[in-house]
C-alpha positions as CSV (number, residue, x, y, z in Angstrom):
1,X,-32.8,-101.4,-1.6
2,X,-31.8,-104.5,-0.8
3,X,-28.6,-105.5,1.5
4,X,-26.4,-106.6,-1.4
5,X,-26.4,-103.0,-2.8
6,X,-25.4,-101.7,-0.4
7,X,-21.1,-101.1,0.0
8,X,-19.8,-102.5,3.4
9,X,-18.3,-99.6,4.7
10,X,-22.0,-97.8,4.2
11,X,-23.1,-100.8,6.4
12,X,-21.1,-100.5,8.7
13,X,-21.7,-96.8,9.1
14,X,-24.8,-97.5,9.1
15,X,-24.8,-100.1,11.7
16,X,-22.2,-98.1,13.8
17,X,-24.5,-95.0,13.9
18,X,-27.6,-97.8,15.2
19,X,-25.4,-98.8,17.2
20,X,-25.1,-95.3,18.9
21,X,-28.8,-95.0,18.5
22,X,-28.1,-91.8,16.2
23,X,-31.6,-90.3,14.7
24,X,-32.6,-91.2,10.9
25,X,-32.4,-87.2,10.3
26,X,-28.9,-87.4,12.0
27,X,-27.7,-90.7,9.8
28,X,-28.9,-89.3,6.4
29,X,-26.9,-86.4,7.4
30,X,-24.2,-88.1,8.0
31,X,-24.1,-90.2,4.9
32,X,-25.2,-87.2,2.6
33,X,-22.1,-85.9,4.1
34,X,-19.6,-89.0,2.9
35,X,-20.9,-88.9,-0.1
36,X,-20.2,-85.4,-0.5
37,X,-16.2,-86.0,0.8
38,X,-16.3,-89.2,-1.9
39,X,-17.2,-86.8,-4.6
40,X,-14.5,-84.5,-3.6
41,X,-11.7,-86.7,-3.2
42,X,-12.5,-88.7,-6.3
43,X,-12.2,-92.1,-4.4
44,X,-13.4,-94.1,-1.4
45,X,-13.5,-91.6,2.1
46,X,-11.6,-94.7,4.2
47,X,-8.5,-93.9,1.9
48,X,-8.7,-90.1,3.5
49,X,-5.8,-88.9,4.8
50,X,-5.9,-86.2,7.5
51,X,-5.1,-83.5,4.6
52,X,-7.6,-84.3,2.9
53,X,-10.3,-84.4,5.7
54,X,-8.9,-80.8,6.2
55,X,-9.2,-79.4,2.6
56,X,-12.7,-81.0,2.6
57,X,-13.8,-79.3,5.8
58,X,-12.3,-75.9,4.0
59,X,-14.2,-76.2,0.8
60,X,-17.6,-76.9,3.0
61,X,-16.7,-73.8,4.8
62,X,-15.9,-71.7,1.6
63,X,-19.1,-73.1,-0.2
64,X,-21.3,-72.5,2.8
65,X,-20.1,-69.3,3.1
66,X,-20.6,-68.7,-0.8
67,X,-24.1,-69.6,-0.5
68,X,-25.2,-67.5,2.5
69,X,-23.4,-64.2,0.1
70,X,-25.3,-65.3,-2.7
71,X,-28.8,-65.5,-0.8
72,X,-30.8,-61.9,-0.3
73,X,-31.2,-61.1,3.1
74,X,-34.8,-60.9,3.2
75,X,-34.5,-65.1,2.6
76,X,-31.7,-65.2,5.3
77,X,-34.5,-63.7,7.6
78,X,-37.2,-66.1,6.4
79,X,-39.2,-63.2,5.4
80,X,-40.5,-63.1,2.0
81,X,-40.9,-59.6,0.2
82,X,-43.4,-59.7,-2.9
């Protein structure tokens, strides 16, 4: 990817989180995550209100906690039964 693609509050996240000398496990992480909250809100994340930080953080919550009900507990374990 070149640097024109890329939107210029990504680079300055990106550069912010160099900056701070976060891991590249810990930034793609990160921007995983903002995408995520732009898919949710339906529009840039620097136009988030607190609210909406709030209801985000409540639907990862509710979805996370969706996920663990819907996975068997022998996968929760990391044991495999055949």
């Amino acid at each position: 990817m070149t640097e024109k693609c890329i939107n210029p509050l990504r680079r300055r996240m990106i550069e912010d989180m160099s900056v701070r000398h976060f891991a590249s496990k810990t930034q793609h992480d990160y921007i995983r995550t903002v995408m995520k909250l732009t898919r949710f809100l339906g529009r840039s994340p620097d136009t988030a209100t607190n609210e909406d930080l709030r209801r985000f953080q409540l639907h990862l919550t509710r979805t996370a906690r969706a996920r663990r009900l819907s996975t068997p507990p022998s996968r929760r374990c990391g044991s495999f039964s055949p």
